[in-house]
N, C-alpha and C positions, 0 to 999 in steps of 0.2 A: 291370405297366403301365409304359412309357417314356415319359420327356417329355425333352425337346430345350430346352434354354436357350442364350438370345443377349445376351451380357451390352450393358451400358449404356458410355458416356463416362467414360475415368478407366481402364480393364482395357487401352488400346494401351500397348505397349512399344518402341520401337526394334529395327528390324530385323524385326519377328515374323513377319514373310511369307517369309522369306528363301527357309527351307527349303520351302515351298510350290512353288514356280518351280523346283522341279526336278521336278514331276509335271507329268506332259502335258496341253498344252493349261492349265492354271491361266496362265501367263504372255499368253496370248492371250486370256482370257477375261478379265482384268483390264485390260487395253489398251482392250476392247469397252465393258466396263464404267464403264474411266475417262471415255468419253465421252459417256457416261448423267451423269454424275456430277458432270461436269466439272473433276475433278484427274486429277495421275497420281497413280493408286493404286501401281504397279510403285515408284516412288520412293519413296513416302510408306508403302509397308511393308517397302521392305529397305534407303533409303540416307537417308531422313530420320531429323536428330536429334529427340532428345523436346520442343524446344521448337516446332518446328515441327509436330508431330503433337498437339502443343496446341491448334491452332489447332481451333475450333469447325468450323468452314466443310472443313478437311482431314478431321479424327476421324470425322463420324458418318458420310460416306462409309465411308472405308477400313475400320470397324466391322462394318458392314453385308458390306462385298462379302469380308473377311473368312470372316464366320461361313460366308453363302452358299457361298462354295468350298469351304469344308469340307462344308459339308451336300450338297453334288455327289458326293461319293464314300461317301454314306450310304444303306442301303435305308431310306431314307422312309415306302415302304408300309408299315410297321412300327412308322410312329415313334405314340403314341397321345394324346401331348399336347405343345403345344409354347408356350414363353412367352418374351417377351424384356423387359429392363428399360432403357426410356424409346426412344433407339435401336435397341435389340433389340429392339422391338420390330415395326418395319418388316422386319429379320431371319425373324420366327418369321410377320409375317405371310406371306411368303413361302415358308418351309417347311411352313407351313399349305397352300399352294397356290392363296391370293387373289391374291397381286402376281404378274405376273412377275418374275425379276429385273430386267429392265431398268427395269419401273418402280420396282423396288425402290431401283434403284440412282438414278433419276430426284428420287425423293421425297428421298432422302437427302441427295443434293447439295444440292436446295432447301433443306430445313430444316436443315442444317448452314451453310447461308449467310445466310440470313433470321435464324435463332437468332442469330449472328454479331453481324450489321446491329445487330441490338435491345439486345443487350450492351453495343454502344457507343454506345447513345443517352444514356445515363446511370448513376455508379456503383453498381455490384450486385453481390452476389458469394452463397456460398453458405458454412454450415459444419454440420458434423458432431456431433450431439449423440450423445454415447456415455453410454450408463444413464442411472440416473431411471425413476421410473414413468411409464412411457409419456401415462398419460391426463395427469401433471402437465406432461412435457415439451411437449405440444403446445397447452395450455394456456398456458405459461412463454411460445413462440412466437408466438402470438396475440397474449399482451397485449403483446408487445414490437412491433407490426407488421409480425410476421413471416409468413412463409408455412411451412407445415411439407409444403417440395416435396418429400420424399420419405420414405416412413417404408417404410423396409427390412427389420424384425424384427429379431431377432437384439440387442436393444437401441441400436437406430441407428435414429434418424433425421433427417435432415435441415433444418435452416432456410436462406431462403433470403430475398433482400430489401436493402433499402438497406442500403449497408455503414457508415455510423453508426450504424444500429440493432444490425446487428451484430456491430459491435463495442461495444457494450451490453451487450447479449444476453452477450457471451461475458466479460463482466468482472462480470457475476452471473448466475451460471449457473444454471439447477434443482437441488434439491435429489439430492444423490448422480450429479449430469450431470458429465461435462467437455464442454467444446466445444474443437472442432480446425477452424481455420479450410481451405477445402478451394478448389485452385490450379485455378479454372477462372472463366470470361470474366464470369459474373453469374448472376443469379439465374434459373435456368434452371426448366420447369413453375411459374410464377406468372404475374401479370396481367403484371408487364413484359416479356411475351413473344407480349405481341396481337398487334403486328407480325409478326411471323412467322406467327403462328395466319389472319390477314387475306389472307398469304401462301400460305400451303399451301390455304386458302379456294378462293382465285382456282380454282386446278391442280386443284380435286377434279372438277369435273363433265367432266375432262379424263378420269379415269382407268376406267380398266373393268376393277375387281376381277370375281373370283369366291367363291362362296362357300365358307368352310374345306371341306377335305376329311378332315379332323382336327381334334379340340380345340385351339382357341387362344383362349388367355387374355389378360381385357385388362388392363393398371397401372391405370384408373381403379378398377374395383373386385372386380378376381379372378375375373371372373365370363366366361365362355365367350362367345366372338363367333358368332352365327349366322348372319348375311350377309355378304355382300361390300359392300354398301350401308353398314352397321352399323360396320365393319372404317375404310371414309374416314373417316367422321365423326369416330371415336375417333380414328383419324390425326392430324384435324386439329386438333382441342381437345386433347389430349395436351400439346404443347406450354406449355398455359397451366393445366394441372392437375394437380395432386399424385401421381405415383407410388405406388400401394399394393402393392407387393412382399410386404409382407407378408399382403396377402390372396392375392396369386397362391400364393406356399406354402403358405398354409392351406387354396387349392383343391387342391393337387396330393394334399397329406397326405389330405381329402375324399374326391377320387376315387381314394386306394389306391392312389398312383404308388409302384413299388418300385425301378426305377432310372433315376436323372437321368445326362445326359450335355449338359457345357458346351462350346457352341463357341466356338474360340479369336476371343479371347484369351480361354483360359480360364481359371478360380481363384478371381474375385471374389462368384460368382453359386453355387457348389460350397459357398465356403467360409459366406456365409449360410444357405442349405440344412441343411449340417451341425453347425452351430450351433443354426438353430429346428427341426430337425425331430429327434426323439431317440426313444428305446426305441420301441415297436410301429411308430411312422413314418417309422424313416431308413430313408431310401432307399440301395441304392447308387450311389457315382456316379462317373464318370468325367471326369476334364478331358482335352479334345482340342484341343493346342496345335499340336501339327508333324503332318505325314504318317506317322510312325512311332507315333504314337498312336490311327492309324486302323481298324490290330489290336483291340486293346482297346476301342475306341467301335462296332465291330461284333460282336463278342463281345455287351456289353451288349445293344444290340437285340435279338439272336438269343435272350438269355434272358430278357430281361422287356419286349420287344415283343408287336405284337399279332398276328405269328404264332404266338408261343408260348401265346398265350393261347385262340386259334384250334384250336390243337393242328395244323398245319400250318406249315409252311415257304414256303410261298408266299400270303401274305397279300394282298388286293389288287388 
């Protein structure tokens, strides 16, 4: 069984599209898309620096239209599960077969600008809790009035919230924790993110999903989306709700996924994976950063997609 990841905010690097824009047609397809989106994607993945690709309102575009290019040059019909974490997930809804891209690309603009807006209404920020027993550290979070916006497995997870709390928070830590404060606009999946969530609101009765045509998994609670209906909603509270990454791996490990393959930027969503998931349940996995790793992320399919499992080569 194959499943398809779209990783989150944080995995862009400078330049990472470069070598993309030498396969046909990706350079025109991201021009189209920049204008769903409303940046330019073409600059913001092969001539912007990293401070600029910081910016909220740039990232969760370029993230999105990203992954989607690569997933263009993928036999899809094959692919048997697909998840993305917080942005990626508009990504994996789309490789699911509910968004088109364009609205893919549509959504993403919004809520990369809206998410933006809301950052700067007031100081927030987010940091990284490494070890500690889980049930203590988000406990630890709570009574600090924090939010625990993302809990990732792998022994991470995330607080997020006023940044005098959190720097609190991070000057006593949980027992056996360190916290690392982490370089992005505020406190992202919490209540300080209504704004945006009121936002993306408005646009929902705008949009005309369909229903997956494949397993996709949703952050709020691991658990398989069945409509296209079901799919906006989770859209647009997402925003103001805690990431559960780590129940998405504990469904993938569930339904007996045997290989994961990451769309670029790929690494961060790979190297989770192969941290929580160990003996009878790793998977193999492949990261797909450039077009020369397109070999290998087809390979994968072909052995532990759902033709293989079919017992045919044309799945679909």
């Amino acid at each position: 069984m194959l499943a398809i990841l779209a990783p989150g905010q944080g995995s862009q690097k400078p330049g990472f599209l470069t070598p993309w824009l030498d396969v046909d047609g990706a350079e025109s397809r991201l021009r189209w898309w920049s204008t769903a989106a409303g940046v330019d994607l073409v600059h913001l993945g092969t001539e912007a620096d990293a401070d600029e690709i910081k910016d909220t309102a740039r990232t969760q575009p370029l993230l999105v239209a990203a992954g989607l290019l690569a997933a263009g040059h993928l036999p899809l019909a094959d692919v048997d599960v697909v998840a993305g974490h917080s942005i990626g997930e508009l990504t994996a809804a789309a490789v699911a077969g509910s968004l088109s891209t364009e609205s893919a690309m549509m959504l993403a603009g919004v809520r990369g600008r809206e998410m933006a807006a809301a950052c700067a209404l007031e100081p927030t920020g987010m940091s990284a809790v490494l070890g500690g027993d889980p049930d203590e550290v988000v406990a630890a979070i709570d009574a600090a009035g924090l939010t625990p916006a993302n809990r990732n497995g792998a022994g991470q997870i995330v607080a997020a919230g006023a940044l005098p709390a959190l720097e609190k928070f991070a000057a006593e830590p949980p027992a056996g924790a360190r916290v690392r404060a982490l370089a992005v606009a505020g406190a992202f999946h919490t209540p300080y993110m209504a704004p945006a969530e009121r936002a993306l609101e408005a646009l929902a009765g705008g949009i005309t999903p369909t229903d997956p045509v494949r397993t996709l998994l949703s952050n709020a609670d691991g658990g398989a989306v069945r409509t296209g209906a079901e799919l906006v909603g989770r859209l647009v509270r997402q925003v103001t709700t805690s990431v559960r990454w780590d129940l998405c791996m504990a469904t993938l490990a569930d339904l007996g996924v045997t290989g994961v393959l990451e769309l670029p930027p790929a690494g961060v969503l790979a190297g989770l994976v192969k941290r929580e998931l160990k003996g009878d349940r790793k998977p193999e996995i492949v990261t797909l950063n450039t077009p020369d790793d397109l070999p290998a992320a087809r390979d994968l399919i072909a052995r532990h997609g759902a033709s293989r499992a079919a017992g045919t080569g044309d799945h679909g």
